[in-house]
DSSP file (Angstrom, degrees, kcal/mol; ACC not computed):
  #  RESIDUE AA STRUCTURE BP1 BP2  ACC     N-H-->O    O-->H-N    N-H-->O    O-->H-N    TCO  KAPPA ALPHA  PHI   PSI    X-CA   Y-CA   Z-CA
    1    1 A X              0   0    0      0, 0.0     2,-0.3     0, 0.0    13,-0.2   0.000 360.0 360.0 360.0 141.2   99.0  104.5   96.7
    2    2 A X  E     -A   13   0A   0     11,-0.9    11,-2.4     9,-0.1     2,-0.8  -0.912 360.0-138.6-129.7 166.3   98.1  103.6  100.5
    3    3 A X  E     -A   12   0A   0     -2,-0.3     2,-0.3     9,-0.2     9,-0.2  -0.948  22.2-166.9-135.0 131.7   97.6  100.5  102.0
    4    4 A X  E     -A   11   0A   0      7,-2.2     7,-2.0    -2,-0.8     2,-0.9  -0.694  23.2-128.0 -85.8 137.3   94.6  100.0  104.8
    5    5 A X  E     -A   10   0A   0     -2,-0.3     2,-0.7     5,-0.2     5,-0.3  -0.637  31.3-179.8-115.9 125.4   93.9   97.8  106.8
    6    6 A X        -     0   0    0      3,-2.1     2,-0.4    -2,-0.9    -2,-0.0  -0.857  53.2 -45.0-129.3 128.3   90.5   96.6  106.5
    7    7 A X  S    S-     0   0    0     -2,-0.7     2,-0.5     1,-0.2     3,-0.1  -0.557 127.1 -12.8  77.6-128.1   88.6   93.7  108.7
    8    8 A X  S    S+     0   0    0     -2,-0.4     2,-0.2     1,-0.1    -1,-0.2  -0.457 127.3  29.9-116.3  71.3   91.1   91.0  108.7
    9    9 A X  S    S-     0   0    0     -2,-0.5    -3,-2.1     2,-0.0     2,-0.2  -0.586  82.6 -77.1 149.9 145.1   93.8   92.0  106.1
   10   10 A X  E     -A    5   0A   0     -5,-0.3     2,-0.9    -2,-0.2    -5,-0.2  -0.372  34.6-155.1 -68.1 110.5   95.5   94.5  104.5
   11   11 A X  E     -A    4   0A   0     -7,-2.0    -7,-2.2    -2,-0.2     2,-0.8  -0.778   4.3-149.9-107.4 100.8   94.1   96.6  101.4
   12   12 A X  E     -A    3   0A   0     -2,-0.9    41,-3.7    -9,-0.2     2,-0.4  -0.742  21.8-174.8 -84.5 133.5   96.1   98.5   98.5
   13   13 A X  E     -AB   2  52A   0    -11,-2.4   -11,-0.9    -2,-0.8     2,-0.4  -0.857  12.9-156.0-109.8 138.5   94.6  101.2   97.3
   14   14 A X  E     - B   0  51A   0     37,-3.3    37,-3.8    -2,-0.4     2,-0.1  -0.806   5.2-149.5-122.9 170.3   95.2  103.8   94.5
   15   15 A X  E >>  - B   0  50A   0     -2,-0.4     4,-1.9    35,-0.2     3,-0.8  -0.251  43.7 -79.8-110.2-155.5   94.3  107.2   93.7
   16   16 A X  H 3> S+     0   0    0     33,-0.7     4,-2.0     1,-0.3     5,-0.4   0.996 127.8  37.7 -77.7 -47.9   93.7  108.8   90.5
   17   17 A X  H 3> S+     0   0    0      1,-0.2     4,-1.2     2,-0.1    -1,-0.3   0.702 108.5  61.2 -78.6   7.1   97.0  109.4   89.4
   18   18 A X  H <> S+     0   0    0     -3,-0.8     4,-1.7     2,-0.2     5,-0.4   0.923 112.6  45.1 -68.0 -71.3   98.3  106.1   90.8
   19   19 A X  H >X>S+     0   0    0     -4,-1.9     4,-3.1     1,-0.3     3,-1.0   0.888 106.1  57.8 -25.6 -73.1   95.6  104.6   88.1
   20   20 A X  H >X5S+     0   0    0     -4,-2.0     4,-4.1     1,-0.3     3,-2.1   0.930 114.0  37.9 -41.6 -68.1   96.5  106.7   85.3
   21   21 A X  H 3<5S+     0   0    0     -4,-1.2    -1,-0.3    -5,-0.4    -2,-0.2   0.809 115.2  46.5 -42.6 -37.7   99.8  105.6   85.5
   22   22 A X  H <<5S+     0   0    0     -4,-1.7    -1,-0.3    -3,-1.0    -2,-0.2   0.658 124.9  39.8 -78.0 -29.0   99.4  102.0   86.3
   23   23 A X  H <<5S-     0   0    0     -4,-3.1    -2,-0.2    -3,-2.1    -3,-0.2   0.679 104.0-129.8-128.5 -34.4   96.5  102.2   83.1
   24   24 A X     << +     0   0    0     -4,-4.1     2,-0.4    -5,-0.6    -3,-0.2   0.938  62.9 140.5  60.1  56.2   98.7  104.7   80.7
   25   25 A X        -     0   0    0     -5,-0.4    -1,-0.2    -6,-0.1    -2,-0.1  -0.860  56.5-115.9-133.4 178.1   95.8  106.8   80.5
   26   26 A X        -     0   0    0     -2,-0.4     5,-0.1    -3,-0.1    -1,-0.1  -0.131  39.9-103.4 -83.7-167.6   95.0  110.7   80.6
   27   27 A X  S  > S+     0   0    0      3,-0.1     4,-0.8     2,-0.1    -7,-0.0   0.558 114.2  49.3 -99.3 -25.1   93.0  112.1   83.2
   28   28 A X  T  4 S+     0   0    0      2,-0.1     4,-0.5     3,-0.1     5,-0.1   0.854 109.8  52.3 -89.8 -32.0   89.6  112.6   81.8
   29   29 A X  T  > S+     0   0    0      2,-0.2     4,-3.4     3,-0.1     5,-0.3   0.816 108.6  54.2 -74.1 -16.7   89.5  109.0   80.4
   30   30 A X  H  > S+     0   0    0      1,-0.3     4,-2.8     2,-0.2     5,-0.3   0.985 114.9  42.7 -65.0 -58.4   90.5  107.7   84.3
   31   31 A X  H  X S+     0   0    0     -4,-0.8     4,-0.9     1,-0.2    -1,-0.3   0.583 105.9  57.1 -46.5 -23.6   87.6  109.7   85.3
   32   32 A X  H  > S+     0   0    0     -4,-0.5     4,-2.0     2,-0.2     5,-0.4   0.907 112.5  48.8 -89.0 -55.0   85.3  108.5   82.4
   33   33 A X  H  X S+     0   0    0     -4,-3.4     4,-2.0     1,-0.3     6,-0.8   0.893 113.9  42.0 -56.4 -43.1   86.1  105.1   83.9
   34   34 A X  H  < S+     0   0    0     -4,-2.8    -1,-0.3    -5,-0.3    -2,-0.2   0.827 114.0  47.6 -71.6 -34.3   85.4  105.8   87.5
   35   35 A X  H  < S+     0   0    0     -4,-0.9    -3,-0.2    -3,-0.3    -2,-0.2   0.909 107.7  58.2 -89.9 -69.8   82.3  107.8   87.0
   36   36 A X  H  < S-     0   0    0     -4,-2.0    31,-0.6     1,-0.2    -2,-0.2   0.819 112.2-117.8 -21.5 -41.1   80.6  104.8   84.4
   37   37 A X  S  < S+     0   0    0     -4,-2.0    28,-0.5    -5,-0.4    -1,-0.2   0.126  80.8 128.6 123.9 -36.7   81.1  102.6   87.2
   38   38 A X              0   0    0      1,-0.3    27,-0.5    -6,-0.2    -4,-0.2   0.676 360.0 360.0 -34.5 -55.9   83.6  100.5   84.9
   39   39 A X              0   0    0     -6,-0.8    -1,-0.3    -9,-0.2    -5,-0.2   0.126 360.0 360.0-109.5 360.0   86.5  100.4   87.2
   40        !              0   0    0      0, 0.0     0, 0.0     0, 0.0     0, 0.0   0.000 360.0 360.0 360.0 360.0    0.0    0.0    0.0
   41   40 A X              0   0    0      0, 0.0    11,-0.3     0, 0.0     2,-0.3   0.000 360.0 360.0 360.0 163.5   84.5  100.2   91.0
   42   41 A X        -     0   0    0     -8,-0.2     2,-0.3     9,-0.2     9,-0.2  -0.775 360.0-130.7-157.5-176.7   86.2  103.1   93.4
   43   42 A X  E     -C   50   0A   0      7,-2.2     7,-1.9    -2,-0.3     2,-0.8  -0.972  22.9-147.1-148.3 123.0   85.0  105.0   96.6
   44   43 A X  E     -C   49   0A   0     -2,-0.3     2,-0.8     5,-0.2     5,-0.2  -0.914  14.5-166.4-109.0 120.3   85.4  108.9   96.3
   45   44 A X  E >   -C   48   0A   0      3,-2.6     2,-1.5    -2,-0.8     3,-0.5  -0.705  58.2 -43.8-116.4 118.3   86.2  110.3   99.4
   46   45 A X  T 3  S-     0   0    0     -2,-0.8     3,-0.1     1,-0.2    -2,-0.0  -0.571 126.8 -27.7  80.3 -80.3   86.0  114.1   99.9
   47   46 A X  T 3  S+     0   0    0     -2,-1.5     2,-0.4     1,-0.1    -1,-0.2   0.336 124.1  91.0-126.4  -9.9   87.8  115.1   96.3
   48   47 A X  E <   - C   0  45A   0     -3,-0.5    -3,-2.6   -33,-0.0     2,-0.3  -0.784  60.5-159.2-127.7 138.1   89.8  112.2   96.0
   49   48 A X  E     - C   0  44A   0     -2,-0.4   -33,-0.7    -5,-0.2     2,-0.3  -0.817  15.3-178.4-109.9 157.4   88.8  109.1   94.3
   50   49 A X  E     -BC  15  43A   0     -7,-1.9    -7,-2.2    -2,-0.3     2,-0.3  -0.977  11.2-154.6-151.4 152.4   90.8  105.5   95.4
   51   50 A X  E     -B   14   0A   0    -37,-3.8   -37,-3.3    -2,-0.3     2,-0.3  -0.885  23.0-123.2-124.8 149.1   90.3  101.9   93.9
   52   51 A X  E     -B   13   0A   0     -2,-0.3     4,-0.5   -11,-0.3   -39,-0.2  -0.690  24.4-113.5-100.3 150.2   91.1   99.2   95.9
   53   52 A X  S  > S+     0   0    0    -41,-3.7     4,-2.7    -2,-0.3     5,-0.2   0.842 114.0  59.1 -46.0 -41.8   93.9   96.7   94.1
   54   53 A X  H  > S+     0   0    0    -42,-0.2     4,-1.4     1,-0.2    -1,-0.2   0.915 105.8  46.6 -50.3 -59.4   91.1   94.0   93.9
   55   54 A X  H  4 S+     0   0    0      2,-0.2     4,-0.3     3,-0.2    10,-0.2   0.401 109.8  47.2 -24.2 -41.4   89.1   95.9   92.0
   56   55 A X  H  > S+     0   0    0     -4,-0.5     4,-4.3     2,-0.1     5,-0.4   0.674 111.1  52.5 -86.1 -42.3   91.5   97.2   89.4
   57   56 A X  H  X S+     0   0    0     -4,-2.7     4,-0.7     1,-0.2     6,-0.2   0.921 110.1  52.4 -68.5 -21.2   92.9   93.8   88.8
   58   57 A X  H  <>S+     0   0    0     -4,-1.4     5,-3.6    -5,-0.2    -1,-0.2   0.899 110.7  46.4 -72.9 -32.0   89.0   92.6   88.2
   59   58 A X  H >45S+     0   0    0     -4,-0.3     3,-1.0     3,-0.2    -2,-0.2   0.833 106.9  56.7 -75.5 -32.6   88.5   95.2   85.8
   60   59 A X  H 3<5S+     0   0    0     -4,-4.3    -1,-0.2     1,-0.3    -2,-0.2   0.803 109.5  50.7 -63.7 -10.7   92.1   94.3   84.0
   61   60 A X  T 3<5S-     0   0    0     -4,-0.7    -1,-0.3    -5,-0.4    -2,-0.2   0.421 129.4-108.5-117.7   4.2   90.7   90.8   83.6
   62   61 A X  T < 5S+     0   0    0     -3,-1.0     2,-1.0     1,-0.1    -3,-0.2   0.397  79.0 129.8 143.7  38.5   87.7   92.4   82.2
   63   62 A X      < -     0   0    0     -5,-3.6     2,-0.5    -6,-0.2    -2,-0.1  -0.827  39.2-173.7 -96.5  96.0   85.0   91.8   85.3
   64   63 A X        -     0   0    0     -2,-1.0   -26,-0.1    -5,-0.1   -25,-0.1  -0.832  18.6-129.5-113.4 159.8   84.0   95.0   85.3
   65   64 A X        -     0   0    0    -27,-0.5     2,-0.4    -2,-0.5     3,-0.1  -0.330  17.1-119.6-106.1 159.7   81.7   95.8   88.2
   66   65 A X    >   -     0   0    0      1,-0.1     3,-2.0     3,-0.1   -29,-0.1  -0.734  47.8 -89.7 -94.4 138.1   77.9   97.9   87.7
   67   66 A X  T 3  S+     0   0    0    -31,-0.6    -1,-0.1    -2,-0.4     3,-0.1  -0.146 110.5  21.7 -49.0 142.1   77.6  101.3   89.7
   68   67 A X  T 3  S+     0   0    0      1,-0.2     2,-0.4    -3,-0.1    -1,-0.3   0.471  90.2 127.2  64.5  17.2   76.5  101.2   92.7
   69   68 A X    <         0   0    0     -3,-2.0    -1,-0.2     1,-0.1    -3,-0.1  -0.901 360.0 360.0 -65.0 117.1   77.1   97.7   93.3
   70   69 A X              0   0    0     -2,-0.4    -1,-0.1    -3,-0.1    -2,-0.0   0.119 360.0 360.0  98.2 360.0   79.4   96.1   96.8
């Protein structure tokens, strides 16, 4: 987990095996979720991160289309 600060305010973000934990999930199904689009994320270089906003929209079941925001 890191936190950013982006615009006017302060962003957590996790990476994959912050998810997996937080989700109780394996590694291929975090990935399943992240490449579908399902929960949105930003991969940068090797490493994929979700912003907190984002996870918590998908736990409340808004789950966002690829390549949309």
């Amino acid at each position: 987990m890191r936190t950013i600060w982006l615009g006017s305010k302060f962003i957590q973000q996790y990476n994959l095996k912050d998810l997996q934990e937080k989700l109780q999930i394996s590694r291929v199904t975090a990935l399943k979720l992240l490449g579908s689009g399902k929960i949105k994320a930003q991969k940068i270089g090797r490493q994929w991160w979700v912003n907190e906003e984002d996870l918590i929209a998908f736990l409340e079941g808004k789950t966002s289309s690829k390549g949309s925001g």
